[in-house]
Residue, then its C-alpha position, 0 to 999 in steps of 0.5 A: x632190301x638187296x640193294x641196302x644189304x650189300x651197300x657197304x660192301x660194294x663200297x669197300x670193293x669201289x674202294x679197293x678198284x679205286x685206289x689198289x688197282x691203279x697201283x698194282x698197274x704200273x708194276x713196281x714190285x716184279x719177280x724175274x727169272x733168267x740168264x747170264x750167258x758168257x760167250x768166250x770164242x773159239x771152240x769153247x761152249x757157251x756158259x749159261x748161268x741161270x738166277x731169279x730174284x723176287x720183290x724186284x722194284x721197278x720204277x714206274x716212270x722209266x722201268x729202271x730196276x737193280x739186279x742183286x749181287x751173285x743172283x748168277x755165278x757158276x764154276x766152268x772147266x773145260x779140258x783141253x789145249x789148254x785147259x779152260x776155267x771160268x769162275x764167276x758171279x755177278x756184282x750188283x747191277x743198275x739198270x736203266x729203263x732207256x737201253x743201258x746199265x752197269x753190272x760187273x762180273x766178278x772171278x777169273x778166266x784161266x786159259x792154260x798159264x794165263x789168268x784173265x780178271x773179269x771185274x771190268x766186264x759189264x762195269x759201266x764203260x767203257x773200261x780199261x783195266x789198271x795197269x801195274x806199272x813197269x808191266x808195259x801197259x799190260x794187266x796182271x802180267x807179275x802174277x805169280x800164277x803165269x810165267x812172267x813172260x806174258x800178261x793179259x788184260x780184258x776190256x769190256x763196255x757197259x750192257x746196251x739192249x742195243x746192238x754191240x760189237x766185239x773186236x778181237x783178231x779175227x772179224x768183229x762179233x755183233x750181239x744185239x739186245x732188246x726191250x719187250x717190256x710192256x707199259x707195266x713193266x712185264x716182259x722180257x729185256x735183254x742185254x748185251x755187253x762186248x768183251x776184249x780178251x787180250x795177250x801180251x808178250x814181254x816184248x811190247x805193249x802191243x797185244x799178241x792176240x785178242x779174243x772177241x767175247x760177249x756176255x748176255x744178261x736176258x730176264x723175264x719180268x712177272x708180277x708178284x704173286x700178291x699182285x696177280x692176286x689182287x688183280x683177280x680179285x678186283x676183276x671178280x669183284x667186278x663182275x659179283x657189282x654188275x650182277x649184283x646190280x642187275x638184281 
């Protein structure tokens, strides 16, 4: 009579072990949480930006994911000689599961008199910025917001969990990323991109001084909720079958 009892049951958790769990395996919705780290050199601070996001999807045959637009963004001051202000959210992202993947920053850097667009950072290089003509092949340099007599430019590299190198005027700066995520998918990837901070005088193209920045992208992968939940379940279910046939 107990085996009769509880026939349809252990039917529909068979079921529910056959077809659910397999797919709640491979991990295709992830939540994460993380940071946007933006090294500008010299003596200013790192700035650290955290942000998570739920429902990610996660492709289950190479781990490619997207980050939403302004998950991370931050204003940053800095007083000083001169003053520092950074004001800048991400753009959307796309992101490979074979090391790479393009996501711009959006905002300004402003160092004393001069502004620094960010819009290149990250954006899949790499890149150069557009260049008004009859400025010399610098960046921004009729902006009403400088003195006229300088321009400046960032160059920036799409992200790599592999190892960059940013070039300035002093020794090269080496960041390296890395990809600890499992078959599922959890687990912690981080990417790296280099950036250039260029000067210009109004004498030459050729850039008085250069700044060696980076920006790290790190995220935690988890899975949803509803996953762990199902994942439990069916590991309950599990053990109530055995023991119920043991009976």
């Amino acid at each position: 009579m107990l085996r009769s009892r509880f026939s349809l049951p252990c039917f529909l958790l068979s079921l529910l072990i056959l077809f659910f769990i397999p797919r709640a395996s491979q991990a295709s919705l992830l939540d994460y949480s993380g940071t946007l780290r933006i090294e500008l050199g010299g003596q200013v601070p790192p700035v650290v930006m955290t942000g998570a996001e739920t429902g990610v999807s996660v492709s289950s045959g190479g781990g490619h994911f997207a980050v939403a637009a302004s998950v991370f963004g931050t204003e940053f001051a800095m007083p000083g000689t001169p003053p520092i202000e950074l004001d800048v959210t991400n753009g959307l992202g796309a992101f490979s599961g074979t090391g790479g993947g393009a996501m711009a920053l959006f905002g300004t850097l402003l160092s004393g008199s001069d502004i620094f667009p960010l819009n290149v950072i990250g954006a899949g290089g790499p890149v150069d910025p557009v260049r008004p003509t009859g400025c010399q092949g610098r960046f921004d340099c009729a902006n009403t917001a400088n003195t006229g007599t300088s321009g400046n430019r960032v160059v920036g590299a799409r992200w790599t969990s592999g190892r960059a190198t940013a070039t300035g005027s002093g020794d090269p700066v080496q960041r390296t990323g890395y990809d600890l995520r499992d078959a599922e998918h959890e687990g912690r990837v981080q990417f790296v991109t280099p950036i250039r901070i260029e000067t210009y005088s109004d004498s030459g193209s050729t850039p008085t001084s250069s700044r060696a920045a980076f920006a790290t992208l790190t995220l935690e992968f988890v899975p949803e909720p509803g996953t762990l939940l199902l994942l439990v379940s069916g590991s309950i279910g599990l053990a109530v079958l055995a023991r119920k046939k043991k009976l």
